[in-house]
Each structure stands twice: as C-alpha cells, then as structure tokens.
Short mmCIF file of the C-alpha atoms (twelve columns), coordinates in Angstrom:
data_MODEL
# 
_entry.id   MODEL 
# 
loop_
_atom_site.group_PDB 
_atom_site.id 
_atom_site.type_symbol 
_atom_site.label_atom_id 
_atom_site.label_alt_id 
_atom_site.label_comp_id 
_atom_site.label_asym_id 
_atom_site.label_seq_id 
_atom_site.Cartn_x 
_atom_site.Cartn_y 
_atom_site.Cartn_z 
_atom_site.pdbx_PDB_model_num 
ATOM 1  C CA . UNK A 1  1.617   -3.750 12.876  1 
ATOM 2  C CA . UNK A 2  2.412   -1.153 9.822   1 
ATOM 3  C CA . UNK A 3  0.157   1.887  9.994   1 
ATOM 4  C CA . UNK A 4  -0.608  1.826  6.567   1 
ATOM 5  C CA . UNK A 5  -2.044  5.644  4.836   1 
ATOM 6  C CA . UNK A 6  -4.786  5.148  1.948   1 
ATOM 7  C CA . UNK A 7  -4.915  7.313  -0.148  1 
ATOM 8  C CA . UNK A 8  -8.002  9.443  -1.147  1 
ATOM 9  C CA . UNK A 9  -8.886  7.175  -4.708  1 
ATOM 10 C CA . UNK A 10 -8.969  3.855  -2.021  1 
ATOM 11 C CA . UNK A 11 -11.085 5.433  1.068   1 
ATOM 12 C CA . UNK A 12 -14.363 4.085  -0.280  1 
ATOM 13 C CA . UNK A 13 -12.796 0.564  0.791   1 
ATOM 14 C CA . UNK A 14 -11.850 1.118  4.226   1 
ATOM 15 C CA . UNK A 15 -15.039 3.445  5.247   1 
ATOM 16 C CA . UNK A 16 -13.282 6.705  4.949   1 
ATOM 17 C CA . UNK A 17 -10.078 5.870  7.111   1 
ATOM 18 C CA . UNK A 18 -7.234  7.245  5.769   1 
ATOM 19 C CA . UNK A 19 -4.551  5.258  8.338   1 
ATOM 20 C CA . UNK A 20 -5.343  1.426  9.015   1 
ATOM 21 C CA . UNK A 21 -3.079  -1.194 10.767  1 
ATOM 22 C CA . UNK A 22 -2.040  -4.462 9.042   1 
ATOM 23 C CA . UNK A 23 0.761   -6.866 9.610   1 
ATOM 24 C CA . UNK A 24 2.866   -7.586 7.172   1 
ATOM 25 C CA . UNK A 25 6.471   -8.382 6.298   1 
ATOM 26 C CA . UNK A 26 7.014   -7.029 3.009   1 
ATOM 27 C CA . UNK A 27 4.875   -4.224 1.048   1 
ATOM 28 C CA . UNK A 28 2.810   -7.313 -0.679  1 
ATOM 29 C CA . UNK A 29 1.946   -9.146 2.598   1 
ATOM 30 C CA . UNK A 30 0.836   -5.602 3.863   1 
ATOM 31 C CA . UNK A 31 -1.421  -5.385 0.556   1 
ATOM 32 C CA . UNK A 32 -2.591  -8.874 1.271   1 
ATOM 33 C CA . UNK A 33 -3.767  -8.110 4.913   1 
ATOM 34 C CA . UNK A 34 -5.451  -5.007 3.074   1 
ATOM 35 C CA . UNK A 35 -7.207  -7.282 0.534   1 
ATOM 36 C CA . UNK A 36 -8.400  -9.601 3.940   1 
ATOM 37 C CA . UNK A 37 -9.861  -6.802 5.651   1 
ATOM 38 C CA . UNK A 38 -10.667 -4.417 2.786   1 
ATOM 39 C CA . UNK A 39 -11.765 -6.398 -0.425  1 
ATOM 40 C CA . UNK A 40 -10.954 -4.724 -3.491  1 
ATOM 41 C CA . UNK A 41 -7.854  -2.743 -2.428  1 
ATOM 42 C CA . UNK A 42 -5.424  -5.518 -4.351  1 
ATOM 43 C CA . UNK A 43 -6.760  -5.151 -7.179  1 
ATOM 44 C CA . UNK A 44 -6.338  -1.317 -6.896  1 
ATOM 45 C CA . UNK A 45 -2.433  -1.678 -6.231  1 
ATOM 46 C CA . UNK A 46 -1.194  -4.854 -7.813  1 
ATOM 47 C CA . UNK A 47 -1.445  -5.541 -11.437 1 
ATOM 48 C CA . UNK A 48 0.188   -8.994 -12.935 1 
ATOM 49 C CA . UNK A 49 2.141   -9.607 -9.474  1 
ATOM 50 C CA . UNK A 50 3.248   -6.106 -9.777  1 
ATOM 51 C CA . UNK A 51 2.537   -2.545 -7.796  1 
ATOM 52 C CA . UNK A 52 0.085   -0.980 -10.508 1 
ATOM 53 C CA . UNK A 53 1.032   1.631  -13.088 1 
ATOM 54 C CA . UNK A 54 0.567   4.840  -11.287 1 
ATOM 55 C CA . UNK A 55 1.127   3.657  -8.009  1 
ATOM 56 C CA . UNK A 56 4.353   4.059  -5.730  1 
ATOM 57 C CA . UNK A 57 4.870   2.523  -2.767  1 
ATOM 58 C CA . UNK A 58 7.099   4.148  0.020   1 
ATOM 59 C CA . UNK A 59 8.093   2.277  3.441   1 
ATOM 60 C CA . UNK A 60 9.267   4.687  6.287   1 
ATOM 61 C CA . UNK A 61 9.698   7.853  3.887   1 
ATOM 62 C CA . UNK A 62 11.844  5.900  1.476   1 
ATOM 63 C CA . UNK A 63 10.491  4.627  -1.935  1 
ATOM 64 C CA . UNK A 64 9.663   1.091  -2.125  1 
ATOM 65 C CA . UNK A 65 12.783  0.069  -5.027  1 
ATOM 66 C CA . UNK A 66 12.014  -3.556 -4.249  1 
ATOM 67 C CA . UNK A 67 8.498   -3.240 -4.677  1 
ATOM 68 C CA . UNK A 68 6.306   -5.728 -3.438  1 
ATOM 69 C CA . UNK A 69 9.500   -7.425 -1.860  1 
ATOM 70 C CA . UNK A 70 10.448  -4.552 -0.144  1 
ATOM 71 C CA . UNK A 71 10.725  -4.946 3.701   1 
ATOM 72 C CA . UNK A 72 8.421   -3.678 6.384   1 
ATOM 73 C CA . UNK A 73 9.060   -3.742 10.158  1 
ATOM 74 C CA . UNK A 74 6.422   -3.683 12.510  1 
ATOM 75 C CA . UNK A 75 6.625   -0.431 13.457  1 
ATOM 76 C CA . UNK A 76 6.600   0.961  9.661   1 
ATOM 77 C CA . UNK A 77 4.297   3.591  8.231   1 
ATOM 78 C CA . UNK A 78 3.749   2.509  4.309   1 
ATOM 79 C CA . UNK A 79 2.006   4.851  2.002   1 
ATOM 80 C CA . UNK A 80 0.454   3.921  -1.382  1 
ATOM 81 C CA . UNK A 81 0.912   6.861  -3.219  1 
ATOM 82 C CA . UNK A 82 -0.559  7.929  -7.155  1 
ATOM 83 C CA . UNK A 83 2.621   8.730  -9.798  1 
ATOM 84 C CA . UNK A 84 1.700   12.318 -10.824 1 
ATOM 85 C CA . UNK A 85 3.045   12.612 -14.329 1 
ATOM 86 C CA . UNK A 86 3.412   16.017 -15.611 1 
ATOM 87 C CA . UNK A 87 5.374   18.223 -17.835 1 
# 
C-alpha cells in the first residue's frame, strides 16, 4: 500500500497521523481509500473531479502532472501538499 503524508490542514481527519497507508492505483483511488477510512478528506482535495485549487499532489518526489490519473505503485509515498503563492 502507498504511505500516504497528510498534511497539517487534514490531521483533524485521520486523528493526528501525519503518514497513513491506503491502496490505490492512481492518486484518485488513493484519495478514495482516504475518503473510506477518513470521511471528509475528498472533499478537502478534489473539487469538480479535479485536485483542489491550492493543492499539489506529488507521487515518489515527482509532481503529480497527471493529476488524479497519475500512477501509484504499491510501494509509493504520495504527499498532498498546499500551493504557497507568494511574491
């Protein structure tokens, strides 16, 4: 299963963990397994069948360019990260 890193604004859900295992083939059937075991974490990262504004998803270090389609191997670390904008 993906070890799976919440980040601080989503630790409420999951009791305080900030790692978690889920299966998951792609980044949205990871978010799905989140959303079984952690209601309300979905709707935190996926907006209109989209990763939410102001979130980035990155599989294995890399960002997540295929978003919700992008690929996840068993043995993956994914991290759900906030977009800091800035100037």
């Amino acid at each position: 299963m993906a070890v799976v890193w919440i980040p601080s604004m989503m630790r409420d859900l999951t009791g305080g963990k900030e790692r978690v295992h889920v299966p998951g083939a792609t980044v949205g059937e990871v978010i799905d397994a989140l959303e079984a075991a952690y209601p309300g974490a979905k709707e935190r990262l996926v907006v209109q069948g989209r990763l939410a504004s102001g979130i980035m998803a990155t599989v294995d270090g890399k960002r997540a360019l295929r978003g919700l389609e992008q690929q996840v191997s068993v043995e993956s670390i994914v991290r759900f990260l906030p977009i800091m904008a800035g100037g």
